[in-house]
MARVO-518475 format. One record per residue (C-alpha): residue number from 1; chain; x negated, y negated, z; residue in one letter. Coordinates in nm, 2 decimals. Each point is the difference from the previous one (the first is absolute). Layout:
// residues N
SITE  nr kette      X      Y      Z rest
SITE NUM     A      X      Y      Z    A
...
//
This chain:
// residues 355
SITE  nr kette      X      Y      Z rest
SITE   1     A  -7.60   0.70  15.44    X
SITE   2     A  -0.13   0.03   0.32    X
SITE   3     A   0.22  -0.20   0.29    X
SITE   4     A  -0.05  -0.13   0.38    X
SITE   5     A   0.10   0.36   0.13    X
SITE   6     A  -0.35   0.10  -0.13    X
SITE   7     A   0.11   0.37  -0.03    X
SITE   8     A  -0.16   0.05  -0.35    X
SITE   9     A   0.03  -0.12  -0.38    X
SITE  10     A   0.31   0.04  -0.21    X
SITE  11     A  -0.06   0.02  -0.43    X
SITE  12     A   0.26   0.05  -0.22    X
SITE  13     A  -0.06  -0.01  -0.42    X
SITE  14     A   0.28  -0.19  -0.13    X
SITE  15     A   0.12  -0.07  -0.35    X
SITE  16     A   0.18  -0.32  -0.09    X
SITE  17     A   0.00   0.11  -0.38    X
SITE  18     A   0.40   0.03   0.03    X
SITE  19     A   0.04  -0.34   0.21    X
SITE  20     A   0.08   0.16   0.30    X
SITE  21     A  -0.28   0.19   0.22    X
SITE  22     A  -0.02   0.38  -0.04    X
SITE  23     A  -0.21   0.19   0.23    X
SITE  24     A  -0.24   0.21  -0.12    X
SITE  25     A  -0.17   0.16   0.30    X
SITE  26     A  -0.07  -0.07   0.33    X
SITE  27     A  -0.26   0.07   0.25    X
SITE  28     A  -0.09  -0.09   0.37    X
SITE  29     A  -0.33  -0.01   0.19    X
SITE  30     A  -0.03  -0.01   0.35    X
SITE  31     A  -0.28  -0.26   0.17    X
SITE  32     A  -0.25   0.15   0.22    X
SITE  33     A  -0.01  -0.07   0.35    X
SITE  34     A  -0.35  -0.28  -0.04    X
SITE  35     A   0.22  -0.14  -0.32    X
SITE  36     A   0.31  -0.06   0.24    X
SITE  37     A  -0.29  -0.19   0.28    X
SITE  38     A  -0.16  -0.15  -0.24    X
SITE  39     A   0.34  -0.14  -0.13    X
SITE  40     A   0.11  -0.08   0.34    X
SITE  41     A  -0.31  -0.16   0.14    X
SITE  42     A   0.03  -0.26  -0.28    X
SITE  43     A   0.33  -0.10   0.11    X
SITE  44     A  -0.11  -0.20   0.30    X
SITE  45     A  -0.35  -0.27   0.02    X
SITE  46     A  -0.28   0.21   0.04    X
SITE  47     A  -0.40   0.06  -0.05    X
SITE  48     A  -0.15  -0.03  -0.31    X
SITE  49     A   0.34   0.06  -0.20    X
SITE  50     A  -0.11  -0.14  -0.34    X
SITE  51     A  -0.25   0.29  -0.01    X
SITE  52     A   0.25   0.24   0.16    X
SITE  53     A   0.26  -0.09  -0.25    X
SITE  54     A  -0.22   0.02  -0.29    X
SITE  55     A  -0.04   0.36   0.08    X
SITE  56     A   0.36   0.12   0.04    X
SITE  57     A   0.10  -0.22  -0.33    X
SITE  58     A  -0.28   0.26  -0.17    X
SITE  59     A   0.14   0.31   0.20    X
SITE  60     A   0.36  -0.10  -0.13    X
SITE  61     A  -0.11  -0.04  -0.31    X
SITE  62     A  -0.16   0.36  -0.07    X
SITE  63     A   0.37   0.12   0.14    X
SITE  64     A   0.16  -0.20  -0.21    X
SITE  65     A  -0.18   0.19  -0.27    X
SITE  66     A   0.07   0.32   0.16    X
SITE  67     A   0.44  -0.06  -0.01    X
SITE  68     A  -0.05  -0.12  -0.37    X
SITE  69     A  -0.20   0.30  -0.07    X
SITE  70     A   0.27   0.24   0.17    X
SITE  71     A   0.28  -0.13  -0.14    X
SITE  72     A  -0.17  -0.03  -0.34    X
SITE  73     A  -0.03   0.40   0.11    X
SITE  74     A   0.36   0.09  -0.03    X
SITE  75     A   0.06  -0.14  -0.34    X
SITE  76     A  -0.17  -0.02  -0.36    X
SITE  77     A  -0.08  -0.33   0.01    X
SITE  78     A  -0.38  -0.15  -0.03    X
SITE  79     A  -0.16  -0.31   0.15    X
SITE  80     A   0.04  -0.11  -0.30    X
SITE  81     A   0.33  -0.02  -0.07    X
SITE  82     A   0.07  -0.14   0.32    X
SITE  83     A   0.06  -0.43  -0.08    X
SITE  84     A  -0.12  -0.08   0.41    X
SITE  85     A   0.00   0.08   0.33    X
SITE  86     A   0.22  -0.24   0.22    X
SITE  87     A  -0.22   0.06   0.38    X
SITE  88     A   0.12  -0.26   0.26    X
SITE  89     A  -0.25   0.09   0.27    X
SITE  90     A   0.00   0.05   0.38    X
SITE  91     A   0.16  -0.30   0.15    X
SITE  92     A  -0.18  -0.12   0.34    X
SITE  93     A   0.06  -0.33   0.01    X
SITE  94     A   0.34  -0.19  -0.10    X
SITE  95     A  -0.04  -0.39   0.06    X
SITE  96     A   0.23  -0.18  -0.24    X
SITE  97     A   0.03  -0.28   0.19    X
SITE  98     A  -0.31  -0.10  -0.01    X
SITE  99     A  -0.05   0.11  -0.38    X
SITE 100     A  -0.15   0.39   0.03    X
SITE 101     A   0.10   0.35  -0.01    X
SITE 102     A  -0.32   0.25   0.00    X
SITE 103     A   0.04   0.30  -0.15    X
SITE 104     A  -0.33   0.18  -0.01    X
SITE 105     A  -0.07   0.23  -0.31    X
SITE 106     A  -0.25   0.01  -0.30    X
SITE 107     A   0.17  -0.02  -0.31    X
SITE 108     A  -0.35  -0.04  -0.18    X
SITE 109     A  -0.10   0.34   0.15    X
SITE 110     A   0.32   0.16  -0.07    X
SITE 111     A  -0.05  -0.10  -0.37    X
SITE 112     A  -0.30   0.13  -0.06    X
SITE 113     A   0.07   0.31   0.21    X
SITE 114     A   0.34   0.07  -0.20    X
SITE 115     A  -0.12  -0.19  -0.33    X
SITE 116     A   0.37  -0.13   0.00    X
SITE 117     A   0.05  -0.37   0.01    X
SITE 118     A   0.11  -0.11   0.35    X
SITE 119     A   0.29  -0.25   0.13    X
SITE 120     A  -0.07  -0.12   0.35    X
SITE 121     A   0.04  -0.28   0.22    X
SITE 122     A   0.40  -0.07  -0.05    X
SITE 123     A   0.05  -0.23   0.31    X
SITE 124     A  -0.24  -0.24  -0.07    X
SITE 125     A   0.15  -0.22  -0.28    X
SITE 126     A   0.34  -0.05   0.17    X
SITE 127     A  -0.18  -0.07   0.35    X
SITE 128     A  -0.18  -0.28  -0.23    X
SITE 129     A   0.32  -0.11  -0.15    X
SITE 130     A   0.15  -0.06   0.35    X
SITE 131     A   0.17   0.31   0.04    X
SITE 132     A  -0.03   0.29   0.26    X
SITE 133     A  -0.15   0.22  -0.23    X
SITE 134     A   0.22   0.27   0.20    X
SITE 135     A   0.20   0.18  -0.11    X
SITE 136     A  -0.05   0.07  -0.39    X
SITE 137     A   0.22   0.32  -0.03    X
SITE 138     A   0.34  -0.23  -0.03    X
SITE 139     A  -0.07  -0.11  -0.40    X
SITE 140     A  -0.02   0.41  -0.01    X
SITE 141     A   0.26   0.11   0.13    X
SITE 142     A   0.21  -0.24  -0.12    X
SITE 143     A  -0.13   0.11  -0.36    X
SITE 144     A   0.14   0.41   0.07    X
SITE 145     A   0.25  -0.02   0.27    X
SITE 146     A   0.24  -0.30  -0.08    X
SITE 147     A   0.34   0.06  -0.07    X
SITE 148     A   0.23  -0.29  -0.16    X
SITE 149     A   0.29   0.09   0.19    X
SITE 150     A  -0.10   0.10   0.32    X
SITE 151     A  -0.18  -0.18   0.27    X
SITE 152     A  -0.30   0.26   0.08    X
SITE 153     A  -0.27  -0.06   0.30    X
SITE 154     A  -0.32   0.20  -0.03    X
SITE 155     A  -0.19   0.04   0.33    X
SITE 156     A  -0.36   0.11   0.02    X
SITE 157     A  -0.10   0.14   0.31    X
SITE 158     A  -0.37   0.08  -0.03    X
SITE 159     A  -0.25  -0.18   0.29    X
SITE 160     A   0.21  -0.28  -0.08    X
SITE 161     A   0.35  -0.02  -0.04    X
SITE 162     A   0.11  -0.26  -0.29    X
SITE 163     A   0.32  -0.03  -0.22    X
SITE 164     A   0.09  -0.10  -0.36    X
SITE 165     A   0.37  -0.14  -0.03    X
SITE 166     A   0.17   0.08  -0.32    X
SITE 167     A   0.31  -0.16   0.00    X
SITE 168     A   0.17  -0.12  -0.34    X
SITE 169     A   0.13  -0.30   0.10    X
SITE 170     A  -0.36  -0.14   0.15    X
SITE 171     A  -0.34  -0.03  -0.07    X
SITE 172     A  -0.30   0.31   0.12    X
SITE 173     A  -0.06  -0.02   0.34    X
SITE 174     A  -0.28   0.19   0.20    X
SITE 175     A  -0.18  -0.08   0.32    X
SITE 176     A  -0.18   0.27   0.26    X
SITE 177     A   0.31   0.05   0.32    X
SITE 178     A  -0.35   0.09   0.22    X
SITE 179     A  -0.15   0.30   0.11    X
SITE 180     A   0.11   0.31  -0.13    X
SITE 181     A  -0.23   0.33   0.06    X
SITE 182     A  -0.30  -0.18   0.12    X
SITE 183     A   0.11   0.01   0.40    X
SITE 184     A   0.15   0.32   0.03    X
SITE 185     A  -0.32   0.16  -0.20    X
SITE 186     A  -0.29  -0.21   0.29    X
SITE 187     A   0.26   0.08   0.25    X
SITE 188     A  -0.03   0.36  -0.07    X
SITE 189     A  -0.34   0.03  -0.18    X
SITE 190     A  -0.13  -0.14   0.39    X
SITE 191     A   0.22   0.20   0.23    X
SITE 192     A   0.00   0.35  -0.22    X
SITE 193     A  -0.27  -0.07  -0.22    X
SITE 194     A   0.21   0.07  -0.33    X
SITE 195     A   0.06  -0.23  -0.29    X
SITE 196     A   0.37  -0.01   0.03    X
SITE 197     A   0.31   0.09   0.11    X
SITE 198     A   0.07   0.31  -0.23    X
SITE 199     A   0.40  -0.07  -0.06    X
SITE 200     A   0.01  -0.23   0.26    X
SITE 201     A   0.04   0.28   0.20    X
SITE 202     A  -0.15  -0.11   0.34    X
SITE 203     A   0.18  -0.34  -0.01    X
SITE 204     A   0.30   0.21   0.01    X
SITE 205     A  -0.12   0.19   0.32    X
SITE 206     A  -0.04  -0.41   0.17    X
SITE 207     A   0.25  -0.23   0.07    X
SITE 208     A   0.03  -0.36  -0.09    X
SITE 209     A  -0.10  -0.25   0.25    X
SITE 210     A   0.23  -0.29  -0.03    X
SITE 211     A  -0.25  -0.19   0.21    X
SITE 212     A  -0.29   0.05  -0.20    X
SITE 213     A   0.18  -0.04  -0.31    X
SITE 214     A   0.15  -0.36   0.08    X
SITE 215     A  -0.40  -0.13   0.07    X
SITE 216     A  -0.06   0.17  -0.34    X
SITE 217     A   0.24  -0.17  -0.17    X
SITE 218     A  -0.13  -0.36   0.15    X
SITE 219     A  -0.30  -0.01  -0.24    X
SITE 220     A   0.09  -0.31  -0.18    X
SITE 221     A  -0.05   0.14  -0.35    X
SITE 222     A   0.31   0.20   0.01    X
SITE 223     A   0.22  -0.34   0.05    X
SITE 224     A  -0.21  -0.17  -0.32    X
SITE 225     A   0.12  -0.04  -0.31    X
SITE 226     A  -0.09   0.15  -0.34    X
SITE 227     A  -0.20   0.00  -0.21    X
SITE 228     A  -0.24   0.17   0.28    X
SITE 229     A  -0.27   0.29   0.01    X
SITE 230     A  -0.17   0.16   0.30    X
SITE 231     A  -0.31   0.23   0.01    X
SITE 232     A  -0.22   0.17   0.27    X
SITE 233     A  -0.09  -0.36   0.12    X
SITE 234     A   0.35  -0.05   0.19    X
SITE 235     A   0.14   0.34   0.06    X
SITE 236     A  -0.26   0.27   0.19    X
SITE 237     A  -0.10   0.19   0.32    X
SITE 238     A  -0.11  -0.31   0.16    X
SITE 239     A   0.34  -0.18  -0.09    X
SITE 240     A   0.20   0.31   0.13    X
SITE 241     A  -0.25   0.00   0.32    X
SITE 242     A   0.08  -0.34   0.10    X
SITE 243     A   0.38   0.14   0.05    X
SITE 244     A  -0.10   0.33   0.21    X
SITE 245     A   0.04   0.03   0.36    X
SITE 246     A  -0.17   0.37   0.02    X
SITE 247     A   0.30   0.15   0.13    X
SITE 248     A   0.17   0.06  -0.27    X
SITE 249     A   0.08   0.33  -0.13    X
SITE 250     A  -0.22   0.06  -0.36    X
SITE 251     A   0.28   0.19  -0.17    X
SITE 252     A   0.24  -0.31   0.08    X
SITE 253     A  -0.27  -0.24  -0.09    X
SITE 254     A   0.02   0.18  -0.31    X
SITE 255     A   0.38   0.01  -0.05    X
SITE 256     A  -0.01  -0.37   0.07    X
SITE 257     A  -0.24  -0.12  -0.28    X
SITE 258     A   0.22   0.23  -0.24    X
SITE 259     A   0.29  -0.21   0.13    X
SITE 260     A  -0.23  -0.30  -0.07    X
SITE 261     A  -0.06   0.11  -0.36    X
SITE 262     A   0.34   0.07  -0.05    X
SITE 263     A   0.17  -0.32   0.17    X
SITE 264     A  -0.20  -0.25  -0.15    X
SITE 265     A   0.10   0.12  -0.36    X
SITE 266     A   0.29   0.00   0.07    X
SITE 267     A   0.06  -0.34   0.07    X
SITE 268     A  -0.22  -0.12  -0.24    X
SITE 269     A   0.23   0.17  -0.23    X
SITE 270     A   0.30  -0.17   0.18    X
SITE 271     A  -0.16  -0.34   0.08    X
SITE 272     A  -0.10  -0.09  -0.35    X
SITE 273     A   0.10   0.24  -0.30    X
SITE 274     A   0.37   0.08   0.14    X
SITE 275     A   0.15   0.37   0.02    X
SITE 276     A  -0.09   0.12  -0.36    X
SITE 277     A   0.18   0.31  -0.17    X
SITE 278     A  -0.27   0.24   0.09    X
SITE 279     A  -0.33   0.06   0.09    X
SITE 280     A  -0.29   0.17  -0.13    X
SITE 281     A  -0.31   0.13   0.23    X
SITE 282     A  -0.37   0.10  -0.10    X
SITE 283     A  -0.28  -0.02   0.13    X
SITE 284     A  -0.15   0.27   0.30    X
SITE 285     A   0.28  -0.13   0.23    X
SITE 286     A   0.26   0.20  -0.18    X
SITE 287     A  -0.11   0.27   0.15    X
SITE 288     A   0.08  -0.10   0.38    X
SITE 289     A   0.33   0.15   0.02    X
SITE 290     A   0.02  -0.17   0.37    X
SITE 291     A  -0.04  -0.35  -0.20    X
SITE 292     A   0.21   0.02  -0.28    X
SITE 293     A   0.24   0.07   0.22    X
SITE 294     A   0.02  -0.26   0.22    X
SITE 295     A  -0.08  -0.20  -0.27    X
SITE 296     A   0.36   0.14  -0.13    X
SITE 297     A   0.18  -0.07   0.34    X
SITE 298     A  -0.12  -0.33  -0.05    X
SITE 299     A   0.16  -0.02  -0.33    X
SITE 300     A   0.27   0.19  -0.07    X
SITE 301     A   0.18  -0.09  -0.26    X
SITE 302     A  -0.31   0.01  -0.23    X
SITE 303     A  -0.08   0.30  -0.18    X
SITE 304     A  -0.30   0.10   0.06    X
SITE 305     A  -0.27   0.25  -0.17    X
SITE 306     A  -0.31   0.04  -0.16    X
SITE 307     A  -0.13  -0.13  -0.33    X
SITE 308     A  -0.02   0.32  -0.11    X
SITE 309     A   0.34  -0.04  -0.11    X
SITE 310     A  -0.08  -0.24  -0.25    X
SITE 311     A  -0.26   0.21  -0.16    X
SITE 312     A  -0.30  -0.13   0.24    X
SITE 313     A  -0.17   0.19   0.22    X
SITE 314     A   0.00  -0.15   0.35    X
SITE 315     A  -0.34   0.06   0.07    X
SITE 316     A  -0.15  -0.09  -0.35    X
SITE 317     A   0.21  -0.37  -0.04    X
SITE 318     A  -0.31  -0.18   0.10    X
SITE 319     A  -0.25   0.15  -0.16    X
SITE 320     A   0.19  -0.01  -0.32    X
SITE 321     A   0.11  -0.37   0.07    X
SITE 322     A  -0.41  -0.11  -0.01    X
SITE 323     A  -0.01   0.21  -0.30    X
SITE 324     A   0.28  -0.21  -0.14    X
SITE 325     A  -0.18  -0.32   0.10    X
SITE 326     A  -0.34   0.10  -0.23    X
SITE 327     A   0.20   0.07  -0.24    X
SITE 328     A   0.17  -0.39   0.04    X
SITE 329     A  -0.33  -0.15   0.00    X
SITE 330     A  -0.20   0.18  -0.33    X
SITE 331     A   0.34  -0.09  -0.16    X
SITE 332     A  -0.07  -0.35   0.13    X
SITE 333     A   0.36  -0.03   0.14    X
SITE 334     A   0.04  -0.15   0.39    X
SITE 335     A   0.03   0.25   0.28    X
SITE 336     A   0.13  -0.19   0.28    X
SITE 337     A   0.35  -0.17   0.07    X
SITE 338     A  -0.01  -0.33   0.14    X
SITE 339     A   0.32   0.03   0.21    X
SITE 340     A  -0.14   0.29   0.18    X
SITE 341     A  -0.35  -0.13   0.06    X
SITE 342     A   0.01  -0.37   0.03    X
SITE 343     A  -0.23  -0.03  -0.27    X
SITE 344     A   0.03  -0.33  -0.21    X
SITE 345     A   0.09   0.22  -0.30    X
SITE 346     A  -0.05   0.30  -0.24    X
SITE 347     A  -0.36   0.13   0.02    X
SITE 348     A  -0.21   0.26  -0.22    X
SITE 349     A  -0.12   0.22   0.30    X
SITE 350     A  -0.36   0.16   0.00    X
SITE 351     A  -0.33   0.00  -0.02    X
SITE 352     A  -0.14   0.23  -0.32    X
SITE 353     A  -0.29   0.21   0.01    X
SITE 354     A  -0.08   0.13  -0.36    X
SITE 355     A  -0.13   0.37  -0.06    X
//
């Protein structure tokens, strides 16, 4: 898995022998500084990108191989004992609405680089179907993190922030809430010139601009309804630029879009799922100690923590989610859920490049 906070590649080896996933190893590789332009170029019109993308879909590819190969590494499993690799790509473009989502990646390469069969291309089939094709990680973690008694919300906060809502007495639920790392990492990546805010520690230094926050909070996607997805396309430096006066403070421009991340969550959770029994964080968000805790005082009678407490790691759900997916479609079973997505119904996910 590789996701919009292009910060590197996460592969876990999973085994769904017993039903449920059990992770095997894990391993995490870091882009390069070209991989992240390259990555980021792509994400806006530009000169001669069909060549341009063509070229980071091989360079992805060969470190695609390079995570299998590590995490093969730590354990005594072959290449051949491995069923597929589930690889979802480097998202640049997410159009639903007008019937695309690009992730660029070469599963052909990465097959014959890895000679493991290859499961790409998840987002197409519900797009085509009339769904979203965002996001897929609901149907997954409904399958390890449902209880039948409690009403349980998992929220991802990677780039994006999106929930799954497990509650008993309804049907799944999952929609993105909006940004969720993907400011405060260009906010700080072009005033300090780092990748992100280690702890959220320098959003804690700022202090949130009620102002600012309010113009924020008038983007028109955060008042839609589910189901709904968001990408790079509506949420980046020119978005945030378009709100800045220049005077403000950076460390309270950063404390704001923490706010931001935490706010509009929160009454997404509110707004549509309820208050549900308790609340389960992953992604690289659970790390920000200044936005899991506002994202606390904005909840507070939810108990909230990571997934680690039910047996996932927070930082590997994803990865092992798309894992889970591959594994739906060689099975030949339906990956996405319909009530999440829009989708007109159950669809086998995937695109399958033999070994």
């Amino acid at each position: 898995m590789s996701g919009t906070s292009l910060d590197g590649v996460d592969a876990v080896l999973v085994d769904f022998s017993s039903g449920q996933p059990q992770t095997l190893a894990t391993a995490w590789l870091p882009y390069s500084v070209a991989l992240r332009d390259q990555a980021l170029l792509l994400q806006s019109a530009g000169n001669n990108e069909l060549h341009a993308a063509a070229l980071l879909a091989n360079d992805l590819a060969r470190l695609y191989a390079q995570a299998v190969e590590c995490v093969l590494a730590k354990t005594n499993i072959t290449a051949g004992q491995v069923i597929a690799i589930g690889c979802h790509g480097q998202t640049v473009r997410h159009q639903p609405n007008v019937g695309y989502s690009l992730q660029i990646n070469n599963p052909a390469l990465l097959a014959e680089l890895t000679k493991i069969t290859v499961v790409a291309d998840f987002r197409s089939r519900d797009i085509a179907a009339g769904g979203q094709g965002a996001p897929l990680v609901p149907a997954f973690h409904a399958e390890v993190f449902s209880s039948p008694t409690l009403h349980r919300l998992i929220l991802n906060i990677g780039g994006f922030a999106n929930l799954t809502d497990l509650n008993p007495a309804s049907p799944i639920r999952g929609f993105d809430c909006g940004p969720g790392n993907i400011l405060m990492d260009a906010w700080i990546n072009t005033i300090q010139g780092v990748q992100y805010d280690k702890g959220g520690h320098w959003a804690s230094e700022g202090v949130i601009s009620m102002a600012l926050l309010e113009k924020l909070m008038s983007d028109q996607f955060f008042h839609a309804p589910p189901p709904k997805s968001c990408g790079r396309d509506d949420f980046n430096m020119s978005w945030l630029s378009q709100f800045l006066s220049g005077n403000e403070r950076p460390e309270d421009v950063q404390a704001t879009l923490a706010e931001l991340t935490a706010l509009t969550s929160a009454q997404a959770i509110r707004r549509w799922c309820g208050l549900p029994d308790e609340i389960f964080v992953c992604g690289g968000g659970v790390h920000n100690t200044m936005l899991m805790s506002r994202l606390q005082h904005h909840l507070p009678s939810c108990r909230i923590t990571s997934t680690d407490f039910l047996g996932q790691p927070a930082d590997w759900v994803e990865a092992v989610a798309f894992a889970w997916l591959a594994w739906r479609t060689t099975t030949g079973c339906s990956g996405n859920l319909p009530t999440v997505t829009g989708a007109r119904g159950s669809r086998i996910l995937g695109a399958i490049y033999p070994a």
